[in-house]
N, C-alpha and C positions, 0 to 999 in steps of 0.2 A: 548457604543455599545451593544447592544442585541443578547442573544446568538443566534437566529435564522439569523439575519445580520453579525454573525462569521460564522457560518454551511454555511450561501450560499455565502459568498466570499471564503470559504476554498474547497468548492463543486466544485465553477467556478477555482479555481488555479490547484485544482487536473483535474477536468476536462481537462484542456489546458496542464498541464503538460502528463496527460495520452494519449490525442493525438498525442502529440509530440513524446514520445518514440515510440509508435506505429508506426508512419511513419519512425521515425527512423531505426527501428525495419524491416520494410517491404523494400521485394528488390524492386528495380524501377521496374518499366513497363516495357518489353522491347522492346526498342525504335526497327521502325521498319526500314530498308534499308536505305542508305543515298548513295549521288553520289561521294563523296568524303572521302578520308581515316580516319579514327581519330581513337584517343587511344581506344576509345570503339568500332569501326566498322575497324579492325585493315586486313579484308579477303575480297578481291576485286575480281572482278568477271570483264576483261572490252575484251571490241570490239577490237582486233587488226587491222582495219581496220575504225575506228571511234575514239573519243576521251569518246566514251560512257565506263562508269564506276558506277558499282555499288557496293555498302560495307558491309558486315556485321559483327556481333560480333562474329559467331564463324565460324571457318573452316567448318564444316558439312552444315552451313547455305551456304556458299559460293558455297560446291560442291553441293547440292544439288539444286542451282539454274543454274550452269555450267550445272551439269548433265541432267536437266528435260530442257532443250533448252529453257528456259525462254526468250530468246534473241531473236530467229527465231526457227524454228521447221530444218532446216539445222544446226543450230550455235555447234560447238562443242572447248571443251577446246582442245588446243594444246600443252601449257607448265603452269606449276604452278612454277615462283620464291618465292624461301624463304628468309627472312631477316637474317636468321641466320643459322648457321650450322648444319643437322643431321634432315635439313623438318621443321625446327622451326621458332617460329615469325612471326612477318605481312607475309602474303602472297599477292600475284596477280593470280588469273589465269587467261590467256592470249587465245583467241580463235576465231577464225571465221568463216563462213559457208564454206570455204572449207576442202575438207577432206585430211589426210594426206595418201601417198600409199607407200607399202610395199618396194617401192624404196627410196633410198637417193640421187638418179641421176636428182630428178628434187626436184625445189621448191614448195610448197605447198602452205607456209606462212609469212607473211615479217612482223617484226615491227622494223624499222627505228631508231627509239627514243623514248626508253622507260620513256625519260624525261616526255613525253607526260602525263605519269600515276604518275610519281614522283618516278619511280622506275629507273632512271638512275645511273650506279654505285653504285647499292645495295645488287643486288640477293647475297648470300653467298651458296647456296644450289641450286638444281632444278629437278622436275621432269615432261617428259612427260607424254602426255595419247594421247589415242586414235590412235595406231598407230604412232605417233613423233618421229623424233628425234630434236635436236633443233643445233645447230652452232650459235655460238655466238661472236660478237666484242667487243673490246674493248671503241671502239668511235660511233657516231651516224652516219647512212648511212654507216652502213659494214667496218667502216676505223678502222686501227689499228690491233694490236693481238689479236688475233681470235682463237678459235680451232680448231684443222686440219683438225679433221673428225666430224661428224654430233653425238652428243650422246644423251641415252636417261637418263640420270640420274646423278647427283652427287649431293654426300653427303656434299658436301668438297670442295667449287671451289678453290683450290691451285691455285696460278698465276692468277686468276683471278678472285678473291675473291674480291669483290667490285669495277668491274670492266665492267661490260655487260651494257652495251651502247646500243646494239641494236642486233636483234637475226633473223636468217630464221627456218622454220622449212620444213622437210622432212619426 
């Protein structure tokens, strides 16, 4: 073998291996919105009034598509569940073009069954916006233990921590 046919097979292995770490090396692209939840688009943004659901990789991506009414120029979030305790993990924020009013004598907002999103029997946390409170059951279609009064926040769902089946809001 001739040193010029070592130099350019050792040229082409370093070449191949030097691209390799390099991609290695480089963070992915990042992937853009998906309709459905996954370990990398773990912050949902959906229709309570539709089965429409959109994903992404971070919280800020999610609120800032809640927020800017990407949905309708009406659409606003109503409740954000957490997966876990203290505002943490997957999230959902849940919301539709009606608005919530500074009473809790009427209803504003319904979702039935949050199976619909894959969050039935999950939330461990929750918070509202926009004016909300939220009341929540245990089972789907308002059945079961439920909360007494209409709230707008918890850190900590005690007793019903993997339990919210379905929710109004006010």
């Amino acid at each position: 073998m001739s040193a010029n046919s070592t130099t350019a097979k050792l040229g082409t292995v370093g070449a191949v291996i030097a691209s390799t770490v390099l991609a290695l090396a480089a963070p992915a692209a990042a992937a853009g919105p998906t309709s459905t939840e996954t370990a990398t688009h773990p912050h949902c943004v959906a229709d309570m009034g539709s089965t429409s659901m959109t994903c992404f990789t971070t919280e800020r991506e999610a609120d800032t598509f809640g927020n800017a009414s990407q949905v309708t120029a009406a659409w606003q979030v109503h409740v954000i569940l957490y997966d876990a305790f203290g505002y943490s993990g997957a999230s959902i924020r849940l919301g539709s073009e009606g608005r919530c009013s500074s009473s809790t004598s009427d209803v504003d907002g319904v979702q039935p069954n949050l199976g619909r999103f894959g969050w039935s029997n999950r939330a461990s946390s929750f918070l509202t916006r926009n004016n909300c409170d939220m009341k929540a059951w245990d089972l789907t279609s308002y059945g079961g233990d439920h909360f007494a009064t209409y709230r707008d926040h918890d850190d900590r769902l005690t007793g019903m921590n993997n339990r919210i089946s379905s929710f109004k809001t006010s």
